[in-house]
Steps between C-alpha positions, in 0.01 A plus 500: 500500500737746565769459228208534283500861416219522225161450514302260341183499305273385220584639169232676479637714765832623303410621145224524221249141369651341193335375196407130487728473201848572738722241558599403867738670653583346795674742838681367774308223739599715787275856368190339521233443778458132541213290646429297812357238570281567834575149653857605539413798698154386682451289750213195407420463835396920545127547577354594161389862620837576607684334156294729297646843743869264469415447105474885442759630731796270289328587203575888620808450623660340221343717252620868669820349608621386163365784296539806749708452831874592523727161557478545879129565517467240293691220677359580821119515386527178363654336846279648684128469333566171287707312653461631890832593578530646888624838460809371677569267252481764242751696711710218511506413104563838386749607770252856660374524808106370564410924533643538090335137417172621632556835338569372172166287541245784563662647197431220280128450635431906398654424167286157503158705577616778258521231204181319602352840440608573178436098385232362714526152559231277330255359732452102546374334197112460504288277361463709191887559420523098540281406254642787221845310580317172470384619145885672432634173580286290266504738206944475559469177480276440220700808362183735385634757459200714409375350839792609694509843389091543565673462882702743524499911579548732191807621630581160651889485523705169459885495638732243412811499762800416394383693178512848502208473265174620612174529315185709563115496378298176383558569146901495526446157778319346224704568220814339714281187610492439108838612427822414744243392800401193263776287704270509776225257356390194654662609847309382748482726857517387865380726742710619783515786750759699418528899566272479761159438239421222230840406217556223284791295383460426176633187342583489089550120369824349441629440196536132410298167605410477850244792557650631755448880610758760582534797673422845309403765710304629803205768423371726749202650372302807681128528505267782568146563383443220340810498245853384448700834625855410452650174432898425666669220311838406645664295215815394712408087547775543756240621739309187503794328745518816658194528624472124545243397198536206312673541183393262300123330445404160392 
């Protein structure tokens, strides 16, 4: 955390969309937000009330410390309200004395509330936003097209990390689903938590007999009002081991 001097985000973040026509043009692993999966970080055995206030806090955390918070901020936020470091213990780790660990800590949290502000957290998933991602995953897999992009926002946004490509607006999603996105047919998608909401790792098939499914990426999509908002796609299969998914399916 601390030797890592520049903040991360989604490509979307750092520069204007592309056309759907751009080749990939992949940036450092290390620039880019990355995902998690929220059995690493939450206790199964929390009451469900209190993994939902857990599930939200991470998701906070993680998000404001990698994008915003200064290398010291940053470290000690995530000690302290993911993985429940004592404030000695912080002390300890980064050589200051428990009164500058603290200190550093209210810090983060008013940078924390100040970026929750400006990008309010989605709320849990209801019953509404899981059956349009019930419908997004069986029009992926059956790859409709014309019924995916009837799902999403007209200024829906689709990242790509590593690729510092970026798209926005249905019209330029649809023309890459037919275009370079065509790799992605007959993927099948698992759901997992991940990023504190609903993801999916999605599988492509292996080449050659056997049938076998491998690893492709993990999607994060966003829902609000009853359409696909933005959709994350994290293209690095080197996450799936990461974040302890299987990488291959029979």
């Amino acid at each position: 955390m601390l030797d890592g001097r520049r903040r991360r985000a989604l490509p979307s973040d750092l520069g204007a969309p592309g056309s759907p026509h751009d080749p990939f043009r992949p940036a450092p692993g290390d620039a880019w937000v990355q995902p998690m999966a929220d059995r690493l970080v939450l206790d199964p055995a929390t009451d469900p009330a209190e993994a939902v206030a857990q599930r939200e806090s991470i998701r906070l955390a993680l998000v404001a410390a990698l994008q915003w918070l200064p290398p010291r901020q940053r470290a000690v936020l995530i000690l302290r309200d993911v993985l429940r470091w004592s404030a000695a213990e912080v002390a300890d780790l980064l050589d200051v004395s428990v009164a500058a660990a603290n200190g550093l800590l209210r810090r983060a949290r008013v940078a924390l509330r100040t970026a929750d502000e400006a990008e309010p957290a989605p709320g849990p998933l209801r019953p509404e936003d899981r059956e349009l991602l019930d419908r997004y995953v069986r029009a992926f897999e059956r790859y409709d097209v014309d019924a995916l992009v009837a799902l999403l926002h007209e200024e829906v946004v689709l990242t790509m990390p590593p690729q510092s490509l970026w798209l926005t607006g249905r019209s330029d999603l649809r023309a890459w689903w037919l275009g370079e996105g065509r790799r992605c047919e007959g993927s099948r998608l698992v759901p997992h938590a991940i990023n504190g909401t609903l993801g999916f790792a999605q599988y492509t098939r292996a080449p050659g007999p056997g049938g076998a499914r491998v690893a492709l990426a993990l999607q994060v999509p966003t829902v609000a009002d009853g359409v696909v908002r933005r959709l994350d796609v994290f293209t690095d299969p080197a996450l799936f081991p990461a974040l302890a998914l299987p990488v291959r399916l029979q």
